[in-house]
C-alpha positions as CSV (number, residue, x, y, z in Angstrom):
1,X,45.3,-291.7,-148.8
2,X,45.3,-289.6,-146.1
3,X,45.7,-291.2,-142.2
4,X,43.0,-291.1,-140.0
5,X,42.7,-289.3,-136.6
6,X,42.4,-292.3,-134.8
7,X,45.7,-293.7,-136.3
8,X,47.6,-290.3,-136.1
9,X,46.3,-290.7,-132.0
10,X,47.2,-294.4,-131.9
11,X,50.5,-294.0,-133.3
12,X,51.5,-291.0,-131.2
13,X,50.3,-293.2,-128.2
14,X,52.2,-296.6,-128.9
15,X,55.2,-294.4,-129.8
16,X,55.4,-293.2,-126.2
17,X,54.3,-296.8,-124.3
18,X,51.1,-294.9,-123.1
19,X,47.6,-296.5,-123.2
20,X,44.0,-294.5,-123.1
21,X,40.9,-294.9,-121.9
22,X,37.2,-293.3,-122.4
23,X,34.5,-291.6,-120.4
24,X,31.7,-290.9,-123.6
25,X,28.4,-289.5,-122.5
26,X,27.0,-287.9,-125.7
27,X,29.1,-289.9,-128.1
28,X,27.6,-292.4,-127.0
29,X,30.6,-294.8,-127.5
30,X,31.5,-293.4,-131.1
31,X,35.4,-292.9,-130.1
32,X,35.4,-296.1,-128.9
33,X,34.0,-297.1,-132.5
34,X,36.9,-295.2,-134.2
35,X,39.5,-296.1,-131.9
36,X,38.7,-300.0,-132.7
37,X,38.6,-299.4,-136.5
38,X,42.6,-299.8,-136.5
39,X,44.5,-302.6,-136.3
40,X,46.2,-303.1,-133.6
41,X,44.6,-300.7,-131.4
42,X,44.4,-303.5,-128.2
43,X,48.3,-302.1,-127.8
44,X,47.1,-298.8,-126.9
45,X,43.4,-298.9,-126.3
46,X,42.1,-300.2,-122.7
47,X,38.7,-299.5,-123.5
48,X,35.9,-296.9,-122.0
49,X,32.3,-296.0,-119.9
50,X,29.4,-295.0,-121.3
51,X,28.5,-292.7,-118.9
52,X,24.7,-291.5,-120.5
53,X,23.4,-290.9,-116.7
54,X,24.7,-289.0,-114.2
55,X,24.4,-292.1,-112.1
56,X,26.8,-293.7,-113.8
57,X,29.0,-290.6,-114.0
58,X,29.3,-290.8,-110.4
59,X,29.2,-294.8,-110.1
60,X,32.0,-295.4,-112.7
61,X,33.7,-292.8,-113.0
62,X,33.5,-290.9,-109.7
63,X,31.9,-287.3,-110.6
64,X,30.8,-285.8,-107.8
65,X,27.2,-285.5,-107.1
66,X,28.0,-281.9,-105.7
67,X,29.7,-280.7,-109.2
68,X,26.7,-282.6,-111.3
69,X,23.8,-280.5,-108.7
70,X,26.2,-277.6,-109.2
71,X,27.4,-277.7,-112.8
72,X,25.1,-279.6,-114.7
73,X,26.1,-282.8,-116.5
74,X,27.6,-280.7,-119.7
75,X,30.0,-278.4,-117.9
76,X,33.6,-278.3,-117.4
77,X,34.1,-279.7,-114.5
78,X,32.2,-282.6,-114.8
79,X,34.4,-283.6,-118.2
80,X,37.6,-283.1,-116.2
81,X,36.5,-285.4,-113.8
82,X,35.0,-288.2,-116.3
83,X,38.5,-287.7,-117.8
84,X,40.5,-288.4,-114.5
85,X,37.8,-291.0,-113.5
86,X,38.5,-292.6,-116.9
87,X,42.1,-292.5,-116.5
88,X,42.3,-293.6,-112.7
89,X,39.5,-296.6,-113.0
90,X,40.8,-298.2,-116.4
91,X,44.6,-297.5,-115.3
92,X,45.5,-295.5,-118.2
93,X,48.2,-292.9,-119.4
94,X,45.6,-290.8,-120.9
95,X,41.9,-290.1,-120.0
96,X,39.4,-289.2,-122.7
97,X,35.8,-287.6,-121.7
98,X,33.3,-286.1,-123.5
99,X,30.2,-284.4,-122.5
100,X,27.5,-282.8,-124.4
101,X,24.1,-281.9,-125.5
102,X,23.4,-283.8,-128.9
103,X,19.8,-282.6,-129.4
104,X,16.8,-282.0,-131.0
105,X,15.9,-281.8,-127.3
106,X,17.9,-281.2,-123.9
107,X,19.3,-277.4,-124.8
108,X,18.7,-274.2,-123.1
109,X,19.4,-270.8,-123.1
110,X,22.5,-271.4,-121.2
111,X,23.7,-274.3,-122.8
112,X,22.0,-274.9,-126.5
113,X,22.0,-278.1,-128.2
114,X,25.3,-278.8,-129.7
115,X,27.0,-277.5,-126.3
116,X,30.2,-279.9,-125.7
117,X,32.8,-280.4,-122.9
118,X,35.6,-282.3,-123.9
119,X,39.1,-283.2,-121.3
120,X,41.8,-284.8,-121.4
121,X,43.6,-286.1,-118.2
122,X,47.5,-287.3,-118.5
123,X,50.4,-287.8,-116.6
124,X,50.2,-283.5,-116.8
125,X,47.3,-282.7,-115.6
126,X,44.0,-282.1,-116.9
127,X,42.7,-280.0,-120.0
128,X,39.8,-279.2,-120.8
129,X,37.6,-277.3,-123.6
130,X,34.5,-275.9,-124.4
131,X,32.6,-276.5,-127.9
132,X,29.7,-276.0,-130.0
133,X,28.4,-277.9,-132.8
134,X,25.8,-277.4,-135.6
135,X,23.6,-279.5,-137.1
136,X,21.4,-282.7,-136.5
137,X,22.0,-285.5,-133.3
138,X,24.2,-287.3,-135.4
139,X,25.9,-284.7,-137.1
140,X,27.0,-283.1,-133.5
141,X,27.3,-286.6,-132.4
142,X,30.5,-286.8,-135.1
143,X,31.7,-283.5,-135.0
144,X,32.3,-284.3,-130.7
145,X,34.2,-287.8,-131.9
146,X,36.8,-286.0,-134.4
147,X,37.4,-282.9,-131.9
148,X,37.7,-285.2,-129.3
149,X,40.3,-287.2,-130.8
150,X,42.0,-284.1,-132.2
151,X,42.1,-282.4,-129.0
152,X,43.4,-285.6,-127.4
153,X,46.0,-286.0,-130.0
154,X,47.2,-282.5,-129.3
155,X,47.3,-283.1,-125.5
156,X,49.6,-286.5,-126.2
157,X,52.2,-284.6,-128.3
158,X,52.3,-282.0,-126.1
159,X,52.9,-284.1,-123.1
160,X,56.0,-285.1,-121.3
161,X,57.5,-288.5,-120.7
């Protein structure tokens, strides 16, 4: 049987000593989900915001009002600083955000439904990339979790020591 993203991430991070944490908005808590499906995961795993306002993006977590007027709640900026609030506020090697527009409603022009910001913040710096996903709320809901989790494993094995 194959290994699941979450363990492939937890294993990279417990190899290294490093811990994450998670700033989810239109996941809704999903990667927290997966990341607690494995054993063990309270070695790695600090825990995570549900940041579904933008109040609480900039009570918990720190976003700037001025990037939220600016950007919008689904840009790049605002994941990169979920990420490093995440990271900073739940003292953790690596911080996790995602931000996004799950649908049926919410899209525009500029940024349809199925829009998605995902960063990672780490010892290194901060990353940060720009999705889109098809189908339903809960279709795009899942397609965020497993990017986010690849992209993060990425980041981790990329990263120094």
């Amino acid at each position: 049987m194959a290994e699941s993203l979450q363990t492939s991430v937890g294993q990279a991070l417990k190899a290294r000593g490093w811990t994450l944490s998670l700033a989810e908005s239109c996941t809704g808590g999903l990667i927290g989900h997966l990341m607690t499906e494995v054993p063990g995961a309270s070695e790695y795993f600090l825990g995570g915001v549900i940041c579904y306002s933008d109040r609480i993006k900039m009570e918990q977590l720190g976003v700037a009002k001025a990037t939220l007027v600016r950007d919008g709640a689904v840009s790049e900026e605002t994941a990169r600083q979920m990420a490093l609030g995440a990271r900073a506020r739940l003292g953790a090697s690596f911080g996790l955000a995602v931000t996004g527009i799950a649908g049926p409603d919410g899209g525009s022009e500029a940024k349809p439904v199925g829009t998605t910001w995902i960063a990672v913040a780490s010892p290194d710096g901060e990353q940060a990339a720009h999705f889109h996903f098809d189908g339903d709320r809960t279709s795009i809901k899942q397609q965020a979790a497993e990017q986010a989790l690849r992209f993060l494993l990425a980041e981790v094995k990329a990263a120094g020591g």
